[in-house]
N, C-alpha and C positions, 0 to 999 in steps of 0.2 A: 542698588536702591530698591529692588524689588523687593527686599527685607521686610521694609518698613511700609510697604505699599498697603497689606492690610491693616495696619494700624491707625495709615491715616486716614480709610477710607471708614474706617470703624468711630474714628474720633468725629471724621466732620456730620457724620452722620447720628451721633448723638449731639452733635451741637445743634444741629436744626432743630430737632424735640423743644426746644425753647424757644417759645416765640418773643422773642428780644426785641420787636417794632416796639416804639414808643408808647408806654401806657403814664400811670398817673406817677405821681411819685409819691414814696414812700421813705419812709425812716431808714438814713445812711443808703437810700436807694432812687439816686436823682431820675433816672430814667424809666422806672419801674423796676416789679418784681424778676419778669424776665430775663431785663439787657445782665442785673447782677445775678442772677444764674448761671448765665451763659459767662460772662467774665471769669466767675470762678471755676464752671468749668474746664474751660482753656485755661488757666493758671494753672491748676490742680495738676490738671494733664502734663503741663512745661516741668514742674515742680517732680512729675513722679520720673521725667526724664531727665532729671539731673540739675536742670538751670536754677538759676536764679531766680523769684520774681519777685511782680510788685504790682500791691493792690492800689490805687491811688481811690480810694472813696467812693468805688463802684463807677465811677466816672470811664477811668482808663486804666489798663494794665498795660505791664510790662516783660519782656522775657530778658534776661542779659545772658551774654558769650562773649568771653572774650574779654581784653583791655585794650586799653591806651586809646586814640581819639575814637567817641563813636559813629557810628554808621546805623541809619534807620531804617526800618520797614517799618512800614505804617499801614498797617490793616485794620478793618473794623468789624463788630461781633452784633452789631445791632441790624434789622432789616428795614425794609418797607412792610405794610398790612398785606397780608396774603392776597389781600382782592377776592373775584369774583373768576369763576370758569375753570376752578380745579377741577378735572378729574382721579387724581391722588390728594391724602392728606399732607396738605401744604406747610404741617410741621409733624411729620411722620417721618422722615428721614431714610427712607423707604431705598434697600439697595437693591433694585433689579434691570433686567433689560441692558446690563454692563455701563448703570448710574445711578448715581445719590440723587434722589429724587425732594424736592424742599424747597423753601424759601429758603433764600443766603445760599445754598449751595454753589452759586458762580459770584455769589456778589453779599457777602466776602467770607463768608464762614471756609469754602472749600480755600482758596488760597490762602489764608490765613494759617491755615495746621498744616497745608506743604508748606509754608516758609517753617512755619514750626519741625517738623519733620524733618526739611533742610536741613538745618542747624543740628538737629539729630543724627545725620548721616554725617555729614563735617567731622560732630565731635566724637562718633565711632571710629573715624578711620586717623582718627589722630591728630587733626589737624588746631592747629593751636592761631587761632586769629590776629594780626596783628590789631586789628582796632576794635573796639567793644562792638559788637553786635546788639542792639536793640531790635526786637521785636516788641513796636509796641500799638495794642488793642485797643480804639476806641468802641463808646457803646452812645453815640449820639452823632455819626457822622452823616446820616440821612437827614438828619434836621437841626443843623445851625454850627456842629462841632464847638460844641458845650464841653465837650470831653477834651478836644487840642487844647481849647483857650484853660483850662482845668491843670492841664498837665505842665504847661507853661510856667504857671505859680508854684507848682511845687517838685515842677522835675526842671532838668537841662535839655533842652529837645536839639539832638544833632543839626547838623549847620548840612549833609549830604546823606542820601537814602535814595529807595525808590517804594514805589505804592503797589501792592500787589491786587491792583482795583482797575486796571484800566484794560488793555490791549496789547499785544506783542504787533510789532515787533518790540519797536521801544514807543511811548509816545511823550515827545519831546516838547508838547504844547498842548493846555486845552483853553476853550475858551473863556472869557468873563462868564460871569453867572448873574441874574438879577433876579431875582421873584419881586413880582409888584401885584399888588391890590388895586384892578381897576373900580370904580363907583359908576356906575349906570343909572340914572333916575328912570324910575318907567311908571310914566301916567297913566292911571284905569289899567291896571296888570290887567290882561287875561287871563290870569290863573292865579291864586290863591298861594298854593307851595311848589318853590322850584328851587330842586338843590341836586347835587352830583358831584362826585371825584373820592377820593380817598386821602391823598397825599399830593401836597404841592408840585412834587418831582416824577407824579405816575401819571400815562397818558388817563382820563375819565374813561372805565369801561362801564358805569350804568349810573346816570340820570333820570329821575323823578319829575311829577309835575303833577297839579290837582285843576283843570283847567274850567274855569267859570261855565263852561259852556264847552261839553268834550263832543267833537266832530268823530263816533266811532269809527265810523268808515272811513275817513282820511288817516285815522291812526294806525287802525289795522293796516292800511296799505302803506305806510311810512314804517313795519314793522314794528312798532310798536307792542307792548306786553300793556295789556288793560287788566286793573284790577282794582273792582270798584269805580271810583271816581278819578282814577289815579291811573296814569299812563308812564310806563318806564323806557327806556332808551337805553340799550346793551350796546355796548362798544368793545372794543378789546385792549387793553393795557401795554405799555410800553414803558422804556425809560423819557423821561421828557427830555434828554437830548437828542435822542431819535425819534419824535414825534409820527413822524411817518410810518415806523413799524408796528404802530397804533391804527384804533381805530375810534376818533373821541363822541362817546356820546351825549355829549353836550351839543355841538352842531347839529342833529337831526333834532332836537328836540325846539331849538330856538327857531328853526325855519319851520314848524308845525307852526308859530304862533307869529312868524314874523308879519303875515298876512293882516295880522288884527293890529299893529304897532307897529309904529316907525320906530321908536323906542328900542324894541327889540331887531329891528334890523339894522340899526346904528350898532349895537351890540357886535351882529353877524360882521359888519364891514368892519371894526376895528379890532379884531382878534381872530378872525377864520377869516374872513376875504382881503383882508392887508390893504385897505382903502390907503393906508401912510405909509405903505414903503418899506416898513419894519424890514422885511423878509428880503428886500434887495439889499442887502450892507452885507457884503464879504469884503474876504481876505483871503493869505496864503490856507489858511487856517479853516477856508468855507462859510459858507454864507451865514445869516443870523438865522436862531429856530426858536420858535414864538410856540407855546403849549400851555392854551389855559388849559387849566386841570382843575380846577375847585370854583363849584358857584353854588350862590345862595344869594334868593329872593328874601329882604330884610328891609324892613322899613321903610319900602318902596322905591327900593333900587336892587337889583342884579348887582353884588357883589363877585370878579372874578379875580381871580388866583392866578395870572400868568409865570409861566416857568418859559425864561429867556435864555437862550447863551448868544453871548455875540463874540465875534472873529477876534483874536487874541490881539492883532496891533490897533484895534480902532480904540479911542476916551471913551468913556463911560458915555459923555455928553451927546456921542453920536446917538446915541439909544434914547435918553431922556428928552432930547430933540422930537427926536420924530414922536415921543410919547406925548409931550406937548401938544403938539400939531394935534391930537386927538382933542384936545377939548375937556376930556376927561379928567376928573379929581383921581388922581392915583397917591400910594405910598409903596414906599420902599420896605419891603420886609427882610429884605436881606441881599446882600451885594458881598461877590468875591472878587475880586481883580484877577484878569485872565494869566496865566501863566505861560512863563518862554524859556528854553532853557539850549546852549547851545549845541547844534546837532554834531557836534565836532571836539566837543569835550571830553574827557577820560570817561565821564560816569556813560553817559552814552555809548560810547562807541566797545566800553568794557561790557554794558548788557548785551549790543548789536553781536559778540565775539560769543558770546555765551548762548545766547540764542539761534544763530548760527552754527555753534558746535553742535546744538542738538538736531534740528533740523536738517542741516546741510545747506537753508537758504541764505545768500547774502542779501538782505534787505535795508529799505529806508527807516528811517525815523516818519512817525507817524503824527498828527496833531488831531484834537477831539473836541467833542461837544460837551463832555461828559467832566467830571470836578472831582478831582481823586484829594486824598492827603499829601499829594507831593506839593501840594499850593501851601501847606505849613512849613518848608523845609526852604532853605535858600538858595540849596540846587537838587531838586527832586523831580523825580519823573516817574511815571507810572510803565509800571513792568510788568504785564497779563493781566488775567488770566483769556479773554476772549483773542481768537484768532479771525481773521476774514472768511467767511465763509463759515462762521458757524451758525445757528439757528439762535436765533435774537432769543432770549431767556430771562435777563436780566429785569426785572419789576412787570414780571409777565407769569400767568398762570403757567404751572406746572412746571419751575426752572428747574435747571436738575446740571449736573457736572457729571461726563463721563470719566471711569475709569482709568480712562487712557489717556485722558487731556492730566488728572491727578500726578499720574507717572510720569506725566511729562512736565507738570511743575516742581516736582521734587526734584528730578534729572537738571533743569533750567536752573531753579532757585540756590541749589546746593553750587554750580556751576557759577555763578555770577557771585554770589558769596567768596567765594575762595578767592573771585579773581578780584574783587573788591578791597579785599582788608587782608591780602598775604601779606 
């Protein structure tokens, strides 16, 4: 496999160069200019190794191998906004220090061309698939998978896969997902403009504010960045199902003003201090994680942006419940139904073999916070790329994939394939 080890590190590495996060859209280019860039790059790439593909209308691509029933991978070619606190260019693609340094690099661009490259090792050493192999590329799965529901209409999407978006060992469960739009009315704002976040699904690493009446020396000593009349608030970024491995700067900024407003400390109790409970509702699957991420002062109310996941066997209603209980006008912007899949099943216990063979580890089946494409599929699970114990990256300044984790998805993917569709 080490053959092909510079090639893939050479590919995912030109794929970063694109920055594929969601822009405006364009003609025959739903997502923007980028995400169809980067789609055709990776086709282009499949295309000059042999496969099959297929453009589906910049929406989604597809790689084929193989015949008779298929079998999915489901990866995506689009990112989140670079954010704030790079010190490398975050679509530079930058190989040193023994990694691909970028956005997408761990999530999803690098695993995406090992399962590519897999498939290329496979059909080097001669192996003839029993079931079709799809590899197929969304370019909208950060916000809303516009590109699934796309592909739906005009492809057949495999009934068994796995998602090369998640965690190893295997992970056989994540949770619901909800983003909701709370409404806040707030009487006599004391401040004029107040907004922060990037992305629904990023923890907020820098918040704004234009405060009626700026207190400098409580800002300064609240760290705050003053400029002009305008005070900012630096937090540090995370995925929002791990909220923790954030730092959100939204909360330092509302407790500067919560002193002038109850308004604003109603805000603080029902989304940072969990006055409702939210934050107590688990399962096998762990607790519920609450991550507003997006606010904006509009029309005299705090509009926020929560990014929820709650425990895989609770209703929806347990959430909406206790959302009630707040008092608050909320809407729904988007709802996925948590996913389960059994830990005792062929597809599982065939990655648990594969993953083990490389390793040496016999491990569990895992369950997450986090919302992969195996929730499109009727038995899919998500198959790496992060191991325990590595340094959190994913929708964080400076993500980067080592070398060595690359060769160890080719060695994993090319292994679980074979054992999948002989």
């Amino acid at each position: 496999m080490t053959y092909l080890l510079k090639q893939t590190v050479e590919s995912i590495s030109e794929s970063i160069r694109f920055d594929s996060s969601l822009s405006s859209p364009a003609a025959d280019m739903p997502f923007g200019k980028g995400a169809a860039d980067c789609l055709k790059h990776f086709l282009d790439r499949a295309a000059a190794l042999g496969f099959e593909t297929h453009n589906y209308d910049n929406y989604v691509g597809e790689v084929i191998f193989g015949s008779g029933e298929p079998f999915a991978v489901l990866a995506h070619l689009d990112v989140v906004p670079a954010g704030s606190g790079w010190t490398r260019d975050p679509f530079g693609g930058e190989i040193e220090d023994g990694r691909i340094w970028g956005r997408g690099a761990m999530d999803d661009k690098g695993p995406a061309f090992c399962a590519l490259y897999a498939m290329k090792a496979l059909k080097d050493e001669g192996f003839v698939p029993a079931r079709t192999i799809k590899l197929i590329v969304g370019c909208n799965e950060e916000n809303g998978w516009a590109c699934i529901d796309h592909y739906k209409k005009v492809a057949t999407m495999p009934e068994v896969g796995f998602s090369p978006d998640g965690g190893f060992p295997v992970i056989y469960a994540e949770k619901g997902i909800l983003h909701v739009r709370l409404h806040f009315p707030v009487k006599n704002a004391p401040f004029t403009f107040f907004e922060g976040g990037e992305s629904h699904n990023m923890v907020c690493d820098r918040c704004e504010a234009t405060p009626r009446t700026l207190a400098v020396t409580r800002a300064r000593a609240m760290g705050f960045e003053i400029r002009n009349k305008k005070i900012v608030s630096h937090g540090k970024s995370a995925h929002a199902s791990t909220p923790e491995q954030g730092v959100n700067a939204i909360e330092p900024m509302l407790r500067y003003f919560e002193d002038k407003s109850e308004d604003i400390k109603r805000v603080l109790d029902c989304v940072f201090r969990d006055k409702y409970g939210l934050k107590t509702l688990r399962d096998e699957t762990g607790y519920l994680t609450l991550s507003p991420d997006l606010i904006k002062y509009r029309r005299g109310e705090l509009q926020v942006v929560c990014d929820i996941r709650y425990p895989a066997t609770l209703p929806l209603s347990a959430v909406t419940e206790k959302l009630s209980e707040m008092g608050v006008k909320y809407e729904t912007l988007r709802h996925q139904e948590p996913l389960m899949q059994d830990k005792n099943g062929t597809l599982v216990k065939e990655l648990l073999a594969a993953y083990e063979a490389y390793t040496g580890e016999k491990a569990q089946p895992l369950a997450i916070g986090g919302g992969t494409y195996a929730r499109a599929l009727r038995c899919g699970v998500a198959f790496g790329p992060e191991m325990e114990g590595d340094e959190p990256v994913i929708h964080q300044a400076n993500e980067y994939i080592t070398l060595e984790r690359v060769e160890m998805l080719l060695n994993i993917y090319a292994d679980a394939l074979k054992r999948l569709t002989k």
